[in-house]
C-alpha positions in Angstrom: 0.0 0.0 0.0 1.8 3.4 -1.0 2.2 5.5 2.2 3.2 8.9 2.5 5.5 11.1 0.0 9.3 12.2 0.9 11.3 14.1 -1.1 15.1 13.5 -0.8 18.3 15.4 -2.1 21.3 12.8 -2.0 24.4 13.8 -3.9 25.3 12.1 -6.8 28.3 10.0 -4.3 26.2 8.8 -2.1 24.4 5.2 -2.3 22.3 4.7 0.7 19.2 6.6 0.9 18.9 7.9 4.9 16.5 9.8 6.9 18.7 12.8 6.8 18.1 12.9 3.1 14.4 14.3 3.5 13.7 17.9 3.2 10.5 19.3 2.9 8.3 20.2 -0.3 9.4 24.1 -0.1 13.1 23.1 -0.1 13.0 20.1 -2.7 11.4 22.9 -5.1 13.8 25.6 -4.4 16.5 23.1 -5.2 15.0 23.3 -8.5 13.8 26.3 -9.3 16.8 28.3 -7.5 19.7 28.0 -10.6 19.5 30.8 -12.8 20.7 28.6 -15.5 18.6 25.6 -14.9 16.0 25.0 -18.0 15.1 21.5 -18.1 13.8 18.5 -15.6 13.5 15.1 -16.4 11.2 12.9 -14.6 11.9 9.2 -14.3 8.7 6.6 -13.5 10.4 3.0 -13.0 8.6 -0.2 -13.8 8.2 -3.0 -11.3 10.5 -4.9 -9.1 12.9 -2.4 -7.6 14.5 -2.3 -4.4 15.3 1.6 -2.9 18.6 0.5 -3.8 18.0 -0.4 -7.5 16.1 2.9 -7.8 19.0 4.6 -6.7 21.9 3.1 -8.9 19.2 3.0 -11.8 19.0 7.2 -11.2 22.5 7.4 -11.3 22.9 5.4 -14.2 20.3 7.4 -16.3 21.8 10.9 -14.9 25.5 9.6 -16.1 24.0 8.6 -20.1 22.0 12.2 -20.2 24.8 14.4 -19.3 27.2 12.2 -21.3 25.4 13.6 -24.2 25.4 17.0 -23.3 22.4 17.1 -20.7 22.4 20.1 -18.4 19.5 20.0 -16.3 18.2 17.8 -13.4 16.6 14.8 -13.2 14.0 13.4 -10.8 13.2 10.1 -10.0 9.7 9.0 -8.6 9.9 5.8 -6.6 7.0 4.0 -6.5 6.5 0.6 -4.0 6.7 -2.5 -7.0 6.7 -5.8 -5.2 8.1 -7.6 -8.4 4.4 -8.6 -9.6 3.4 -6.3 -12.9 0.6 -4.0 -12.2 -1.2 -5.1 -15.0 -1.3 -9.2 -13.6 -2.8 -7.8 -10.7 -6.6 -8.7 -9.7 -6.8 -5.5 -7.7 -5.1 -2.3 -9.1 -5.8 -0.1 -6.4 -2.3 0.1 -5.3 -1.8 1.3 -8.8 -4.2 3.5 -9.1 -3.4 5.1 -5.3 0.7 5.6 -7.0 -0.8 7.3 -9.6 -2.7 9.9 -7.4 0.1 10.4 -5.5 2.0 11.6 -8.0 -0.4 13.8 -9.5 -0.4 15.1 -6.1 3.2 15.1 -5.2 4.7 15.6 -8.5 1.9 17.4 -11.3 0.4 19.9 -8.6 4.0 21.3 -8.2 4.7 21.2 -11.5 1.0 22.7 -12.7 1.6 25.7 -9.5 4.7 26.8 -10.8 3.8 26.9 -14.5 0.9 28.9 -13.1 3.1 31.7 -11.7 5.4 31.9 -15.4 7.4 29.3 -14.2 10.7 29.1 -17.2 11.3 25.0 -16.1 11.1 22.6 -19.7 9.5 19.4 -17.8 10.1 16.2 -19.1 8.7 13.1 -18.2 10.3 9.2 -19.1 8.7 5.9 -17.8 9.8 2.2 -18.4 7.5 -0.6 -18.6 4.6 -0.3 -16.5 5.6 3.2 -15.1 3.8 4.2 -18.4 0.8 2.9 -16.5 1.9 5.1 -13.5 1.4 8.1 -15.8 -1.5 7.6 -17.5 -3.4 6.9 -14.8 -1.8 10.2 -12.9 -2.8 12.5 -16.4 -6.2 10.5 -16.6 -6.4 11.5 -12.5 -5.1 15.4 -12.8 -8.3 15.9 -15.0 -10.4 15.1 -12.0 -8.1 16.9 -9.5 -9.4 20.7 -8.5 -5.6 21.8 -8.2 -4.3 20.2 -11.6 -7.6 20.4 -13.5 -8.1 24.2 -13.3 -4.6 24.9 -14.4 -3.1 24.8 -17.7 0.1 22.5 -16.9 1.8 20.9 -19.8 4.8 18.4 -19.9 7.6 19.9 -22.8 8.8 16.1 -24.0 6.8 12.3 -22.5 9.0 9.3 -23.6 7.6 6.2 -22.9 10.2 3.1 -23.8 9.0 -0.5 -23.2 5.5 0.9 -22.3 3.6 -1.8 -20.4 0.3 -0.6 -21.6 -2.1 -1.0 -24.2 -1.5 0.5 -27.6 -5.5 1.1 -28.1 -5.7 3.1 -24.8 -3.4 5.7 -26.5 -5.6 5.9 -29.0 -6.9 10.4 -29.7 -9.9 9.7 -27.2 -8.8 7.2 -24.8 -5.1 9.1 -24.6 -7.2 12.5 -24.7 -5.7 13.5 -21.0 -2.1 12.4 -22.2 -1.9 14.4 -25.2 -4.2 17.3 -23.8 -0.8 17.7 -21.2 2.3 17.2 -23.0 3.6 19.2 -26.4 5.3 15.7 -27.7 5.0 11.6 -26.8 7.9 9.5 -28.2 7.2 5.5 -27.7 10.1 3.7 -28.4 8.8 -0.1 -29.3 10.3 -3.5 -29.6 8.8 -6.1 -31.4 11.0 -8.8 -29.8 10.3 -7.7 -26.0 9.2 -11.1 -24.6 8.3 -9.5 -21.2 5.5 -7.8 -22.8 4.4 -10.5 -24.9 0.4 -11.4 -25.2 1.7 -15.4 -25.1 2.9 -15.2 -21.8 0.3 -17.0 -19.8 0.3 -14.5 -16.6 -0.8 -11.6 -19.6 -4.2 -14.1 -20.8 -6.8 -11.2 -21.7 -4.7 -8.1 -21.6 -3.9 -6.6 -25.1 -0.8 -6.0 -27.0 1.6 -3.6 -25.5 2.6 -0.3 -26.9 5.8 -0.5 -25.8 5.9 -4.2 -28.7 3.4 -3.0 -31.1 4.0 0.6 -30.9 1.1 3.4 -31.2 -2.2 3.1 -32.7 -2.9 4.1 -36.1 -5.2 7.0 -34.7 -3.2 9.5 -32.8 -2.4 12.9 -32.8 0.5 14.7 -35.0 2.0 15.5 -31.2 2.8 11.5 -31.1 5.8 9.5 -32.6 6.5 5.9 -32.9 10.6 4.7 -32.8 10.7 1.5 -34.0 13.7 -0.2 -32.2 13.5 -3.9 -33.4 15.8 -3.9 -36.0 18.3 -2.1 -34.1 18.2 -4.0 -30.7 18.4 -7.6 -33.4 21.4 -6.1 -34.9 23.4 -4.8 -31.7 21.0 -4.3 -28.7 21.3 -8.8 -28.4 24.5 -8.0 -27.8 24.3 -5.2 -24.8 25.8 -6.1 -21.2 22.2 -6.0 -18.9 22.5 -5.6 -15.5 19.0 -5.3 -14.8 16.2 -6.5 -16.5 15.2 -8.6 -19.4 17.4 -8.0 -22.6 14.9 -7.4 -24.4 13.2 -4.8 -22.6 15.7 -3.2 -20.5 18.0 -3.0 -23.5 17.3 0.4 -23.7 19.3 1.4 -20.8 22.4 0.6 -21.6 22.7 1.4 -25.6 24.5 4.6 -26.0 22.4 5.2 -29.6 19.2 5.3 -27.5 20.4 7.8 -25.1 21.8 10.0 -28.0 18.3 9.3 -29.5 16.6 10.7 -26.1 19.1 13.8 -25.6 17.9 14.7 -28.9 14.0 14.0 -28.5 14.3 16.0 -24.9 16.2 18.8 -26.3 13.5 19.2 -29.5 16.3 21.1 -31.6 16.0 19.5 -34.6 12.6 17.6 -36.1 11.2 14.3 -35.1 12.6 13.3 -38.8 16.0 14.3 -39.2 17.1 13.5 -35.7 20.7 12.1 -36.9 20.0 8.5 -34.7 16.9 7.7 -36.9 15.9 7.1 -40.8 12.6 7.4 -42.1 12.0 3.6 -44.2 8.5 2.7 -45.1 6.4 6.0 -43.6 8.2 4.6 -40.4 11.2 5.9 -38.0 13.7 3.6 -37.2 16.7 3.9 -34.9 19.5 3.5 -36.0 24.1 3.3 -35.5 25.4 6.6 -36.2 
């Protein structure tokens, strides 16, 4: 059962997460806010089966890959309790849907107060696996939240990548809340991502995952489909993974990917001619530069 919210400041040297770490909601957003230079945020929603630990190093290791590529800004990392059993496998999803008001509470409310008083922050949002459930559920909730739903917050750049949810439901109605609050969705997909494959006998009755099939046909010119299957055949097989599946936590440790993502969160050049994709077929491909 998801219990109350802290925020906590570690510095990038420290590995154990400690009471001392906690500061209060006024100081966590100063942190942010406070750098004259500081333009953009990223905020991370893990999938399931992490340990505080594994939260922690994954941060780390997502913080190293951005700034590797040039990344300036901060990144935030919402920790969510996942007992190792997928959200979507469960009978009862209230757990679920209790994370996902929390961070509409915790995380969107800030973010939707401070663009309401000219705030300069570019927001970003990334989520792995089912943490794309985690943040559909949270826009689908802000829309039915008095503090979210009378402001006019708006993510810059949402990046799902091995999105446990299904494609259908980000359909231009059923995704209305998701597109209504962001200015651009990338979904990376993988066609070869046994984890979210419909023959897996815990998944009998769920449909096929956007994060294997990719988008729907129907969805607004704000969304875009990277299809990664070729590329993860051809080099991603052959990626060291430390945590995860291959085939769906590839993504973390392919240097392509992250140049891919520095250049989708930084929106400088078009969803087209971003150099780490080609266009084949009407579709966008990743690809070895």
């Amino acid at each position: 059962m998801p219990g109350k919210v802290n925020y906590l400041i570690l510095e990038d040297a420290e590995s154990d997460p400690k009471p001392d770490h906690i500061v209060s909601e006024k100081d966590f957003l100063s942190s942010l806010t406070s750098p004259a230079e500081l333009r953009d945020v990223v905020i991370f929603v893990h999938g399931t089966d992490y340990t505080i630990g594994e939260v922690l190093d994954r941060h780390k290791h997502i913080k190293a890959n951005l700034q590797q590529q040039g990344y300036a800004g901060e990144l935030i990392s919402f920790d969510w309790p996942s007992n190792g059993m997928p959200l979507l496998y469960l009978d009862d999803r209230h757990d679920a849907k209790m994370t996902a008001m929390i961070l509409v509470k915790s995380g969107i409310t800030l973010l939707a107060k401070q663009q309401g008083r000219g705030c300069i922050l570019n927001v970003h949002a990334m989520a792995h696996s089912s943490g794309a459930y985690i943040i559909q559920e949270s826009f689908n909730d802000s829309e039915t939240t008095r503090s979210t739903a009378e402001v006019n917050w708006t993510l810059s750049q949402l990046i799902l990548f091995g999105g446990d949810v299904s494609s259908d439901s980000l359909s231009v109605t059923r995704g209305e809340s998701v597109y209504r609050h962001c200015n651009r969705l990338t979904n990376y997909y993988n066609p070869h991502d046994a984890v979210l494959a419909i023959s897996n006998a815990k998944r009998a009755g769920f449909k096929n995952r956007v994060g294997r099939i990719g988008l729907p046909s129907d969805v607004p010119p704000k969304a875009v489909d990277v299809h990664c299957g070729d590329y993860y055949k051809a080099h991603g097989v052959n990626l060291e993974v430390r945590k995860g599946k291959p085939s769906h936590a590839w993504y973390f440790y392919s240097d392509v990917w992250w140049k891919d993502v520095y250049g989708t969160l930084m929106g400088n050049d078009d969803r087209n001619v971003i150099a780490s994709r080609v266009l084949r077929d009407g579709k966008l491909f990743i690809q070895e530069v």
